[in-house]
C-alpha positions in Angstrom: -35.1 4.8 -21.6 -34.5 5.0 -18.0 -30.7 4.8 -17.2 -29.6 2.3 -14.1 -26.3 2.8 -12.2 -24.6 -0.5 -10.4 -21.8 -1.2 -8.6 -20.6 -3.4 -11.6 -20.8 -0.5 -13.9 -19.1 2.0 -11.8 -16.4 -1.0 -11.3 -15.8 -1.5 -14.7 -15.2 2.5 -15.6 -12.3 2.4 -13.0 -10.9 -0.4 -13.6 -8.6 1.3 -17.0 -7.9 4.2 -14.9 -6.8 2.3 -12.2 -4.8 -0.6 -13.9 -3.3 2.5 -16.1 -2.1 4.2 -12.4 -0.7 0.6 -11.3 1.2 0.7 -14.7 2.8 3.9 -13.7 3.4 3.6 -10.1 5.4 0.6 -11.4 7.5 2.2 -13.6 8.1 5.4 -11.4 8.8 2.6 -8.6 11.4 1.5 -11.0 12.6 4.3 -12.1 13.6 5.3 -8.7 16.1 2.5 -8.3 17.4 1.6 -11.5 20.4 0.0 -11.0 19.3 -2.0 -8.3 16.0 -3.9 -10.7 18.4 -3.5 -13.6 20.8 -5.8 -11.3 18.1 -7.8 -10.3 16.7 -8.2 -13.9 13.1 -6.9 -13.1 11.6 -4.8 -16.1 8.9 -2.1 -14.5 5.9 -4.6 -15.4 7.1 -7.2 -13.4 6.0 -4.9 -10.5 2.3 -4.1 -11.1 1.5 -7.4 -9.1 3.8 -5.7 -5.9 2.1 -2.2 -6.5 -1.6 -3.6 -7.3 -1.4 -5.7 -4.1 -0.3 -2.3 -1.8 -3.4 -0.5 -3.4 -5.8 -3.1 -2.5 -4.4 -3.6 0.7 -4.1 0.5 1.1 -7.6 1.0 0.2 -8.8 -1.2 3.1 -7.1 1.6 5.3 -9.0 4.2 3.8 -5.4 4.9 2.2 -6.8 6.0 -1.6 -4.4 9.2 -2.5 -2.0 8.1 -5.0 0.8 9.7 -3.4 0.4 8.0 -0.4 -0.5 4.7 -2.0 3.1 5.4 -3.4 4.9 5.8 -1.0 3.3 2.9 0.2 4.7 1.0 -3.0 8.3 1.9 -1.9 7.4 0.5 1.5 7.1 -2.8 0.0 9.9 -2.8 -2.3 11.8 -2.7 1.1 10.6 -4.4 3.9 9.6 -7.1 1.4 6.3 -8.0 -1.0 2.8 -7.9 1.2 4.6 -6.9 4.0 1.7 -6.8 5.9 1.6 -10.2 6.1 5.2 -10.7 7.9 5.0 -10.9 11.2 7.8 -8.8 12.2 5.4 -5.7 11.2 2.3 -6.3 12.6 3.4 -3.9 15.7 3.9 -1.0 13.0 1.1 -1.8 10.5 -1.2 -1.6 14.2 0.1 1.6 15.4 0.2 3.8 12.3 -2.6 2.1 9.4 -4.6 0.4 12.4 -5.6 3.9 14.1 -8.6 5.4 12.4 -8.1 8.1 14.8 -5.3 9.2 12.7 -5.3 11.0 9.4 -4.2 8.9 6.5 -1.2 10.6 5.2 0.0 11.0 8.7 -0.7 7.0 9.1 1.1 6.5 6.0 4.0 9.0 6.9 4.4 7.3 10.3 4.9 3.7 8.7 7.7 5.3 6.1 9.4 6.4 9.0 9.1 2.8 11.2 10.6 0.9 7.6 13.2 3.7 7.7 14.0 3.1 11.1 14.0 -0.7 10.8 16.5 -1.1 7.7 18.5 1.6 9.8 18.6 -0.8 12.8 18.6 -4.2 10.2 22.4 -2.5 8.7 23.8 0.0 11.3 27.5 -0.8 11.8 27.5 -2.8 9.1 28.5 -2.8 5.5 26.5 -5.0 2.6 29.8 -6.1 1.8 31.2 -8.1 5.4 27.5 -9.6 5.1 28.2 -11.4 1.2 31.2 -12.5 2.6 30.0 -14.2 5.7 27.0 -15.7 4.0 29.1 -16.9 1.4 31.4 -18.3 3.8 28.0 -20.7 5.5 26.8 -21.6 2.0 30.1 -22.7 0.7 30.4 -24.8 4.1 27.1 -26.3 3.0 25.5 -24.3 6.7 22.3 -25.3 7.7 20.4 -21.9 8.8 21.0 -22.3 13.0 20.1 -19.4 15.1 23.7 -19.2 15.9 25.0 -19.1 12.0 22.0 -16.7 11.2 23.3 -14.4 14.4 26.6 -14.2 12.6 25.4 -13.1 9.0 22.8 -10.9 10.0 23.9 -9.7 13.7 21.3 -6.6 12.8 18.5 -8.6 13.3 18.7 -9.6 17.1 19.0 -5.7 18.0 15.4 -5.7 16.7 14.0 -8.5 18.5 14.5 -10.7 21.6 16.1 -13.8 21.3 12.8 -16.0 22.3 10.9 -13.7 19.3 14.1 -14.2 16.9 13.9 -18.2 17.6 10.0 -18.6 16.8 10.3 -16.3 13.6 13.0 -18.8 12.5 11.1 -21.7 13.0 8.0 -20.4 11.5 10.2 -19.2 8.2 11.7 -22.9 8.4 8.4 -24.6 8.5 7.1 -22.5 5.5 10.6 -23.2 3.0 9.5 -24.6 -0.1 11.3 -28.3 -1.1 14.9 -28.2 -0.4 17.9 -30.2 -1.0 20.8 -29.3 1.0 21.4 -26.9 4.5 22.8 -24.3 2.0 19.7 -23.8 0.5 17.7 -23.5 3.4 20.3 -21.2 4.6 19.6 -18.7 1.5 15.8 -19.1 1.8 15.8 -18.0 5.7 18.8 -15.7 5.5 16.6 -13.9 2.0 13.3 -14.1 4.2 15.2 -12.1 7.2 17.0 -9.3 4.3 14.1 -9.1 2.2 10.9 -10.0 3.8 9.4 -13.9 5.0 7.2 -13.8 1.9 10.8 -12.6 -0.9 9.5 -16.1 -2.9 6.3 -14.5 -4.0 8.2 -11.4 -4.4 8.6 -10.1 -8.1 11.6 -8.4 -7.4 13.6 -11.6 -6.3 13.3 -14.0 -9.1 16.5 -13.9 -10.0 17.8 -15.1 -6.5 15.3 -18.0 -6.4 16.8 -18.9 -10.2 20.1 -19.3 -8.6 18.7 -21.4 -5.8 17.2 -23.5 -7.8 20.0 -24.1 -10.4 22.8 -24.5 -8.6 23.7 -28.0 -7.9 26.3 -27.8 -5.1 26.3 -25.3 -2.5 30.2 -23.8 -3.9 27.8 -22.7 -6.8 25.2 -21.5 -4.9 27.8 -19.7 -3.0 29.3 -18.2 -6.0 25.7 -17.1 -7.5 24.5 -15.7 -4.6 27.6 -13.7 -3.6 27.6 -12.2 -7.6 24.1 -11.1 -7.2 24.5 -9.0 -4.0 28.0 -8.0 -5.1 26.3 -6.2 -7.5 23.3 -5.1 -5.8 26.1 -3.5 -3.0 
């Protein structure tokens, strides 16, 4: 008997070693911050689907070490789920993944240190506190999400960008909401999409926000989900 190799074969060896590493990138991912998923309610296997998509996405980099495919995973849990895809990040996925010049833990190294830098710039002189209470202050006032209104709750956000750039992110993130029915809603959705990343609905580790959206019926509930979710997250 002759023996054949094929692609399809050399696939389906990997595949339990690799969905056994996604398992356990997961759970060390949530290990690391277990107050903040316990808050959240998101159990560790809830974020296989955030760490298999940053190991696909990784791999097309070249990025294949674990560790750095890791840190990668973190990455995501902050600037938000296939944060690739924002477009607020294309300048730093470009300059550090997009160089093949560049060794790939130094690639990956240099993008830690751009999300570091950005959530530095996102809060500085600023507490998570003063931000609940201004957003619950708009939602409760049934707020639709103006540039003006989102200036106020997230003031952070217009040291990073222009205002021109600011305006046409908000009106893509408005033209992408899912169904709405009132301003206060759309005010979460934007005011999430500028905290946690324009793609938080898809995100596994925000379900619990887009419950409360969902459920509450007037925007003083809303107001008063939203506000105990992050009061805890703080």
């Amino acid at each position: 008997m002759v023996l054949k190799f094929s692609a399809a074969q050399f696939d389906a060896f990997a595949a339990p070693a690799r969905a056994e590493w996604i398992a356990q990138a997961a759970q060390s991912l949530h290990q690391a911050y277990p107050e903040y998923f316990r808050t959240l309610e998101v159990e560790a296997s809830a974020l296989e689907p955030l760490c298999q998509a940053v190991e696909q996405w990784a791999a097309g980099y070249g990025v294949v070490g674990k560790r750095d495919v890791s840190q990668l995973c973190c990455v995501a849990s902050t600037l938000g789920h296939k944060f690739w895809l924002d477009p607020r990040f294309d300048g730093y996925v470009n300059a550090s993944m997009g160089n093949p010049d560049t060794p790939r833990g130094n690639a990956v190294g240099l993008l830690v240190n751009n999300a570091s830098d950005w959530l530095d710039t996102l809060w500085r002189n600023e507490t998570f506190d003063r931000f609940v209470i201004r957003l619950d202050g708009y939602i409760r006032r049934d707020f639709e999400p103006s540039t003006q209104t989102l200036m106020d709750i997230v003031p952070g956000h217009w040291a990073l960008f222009d205002a021109n750039t600011n305006e046409r992110l908000i009106a893509w993130i408005r033209q992408n909401l899912p169904p709405t029915q009132s301003p206060a809603q759309r005010l979460v959705y934007v005011t999430c999409a500028l905290v946690h990343g324009t793609g938080w609905v898809h995100d596994p580790q925000y379900g619990k926000i887009l419950r409360a959206i969902k459920a509450a019926n007037t925007p003083v509930e809303l107001a008063a989900s939203i506000s105990a979710i992050y009061s805890e997250i703080r």
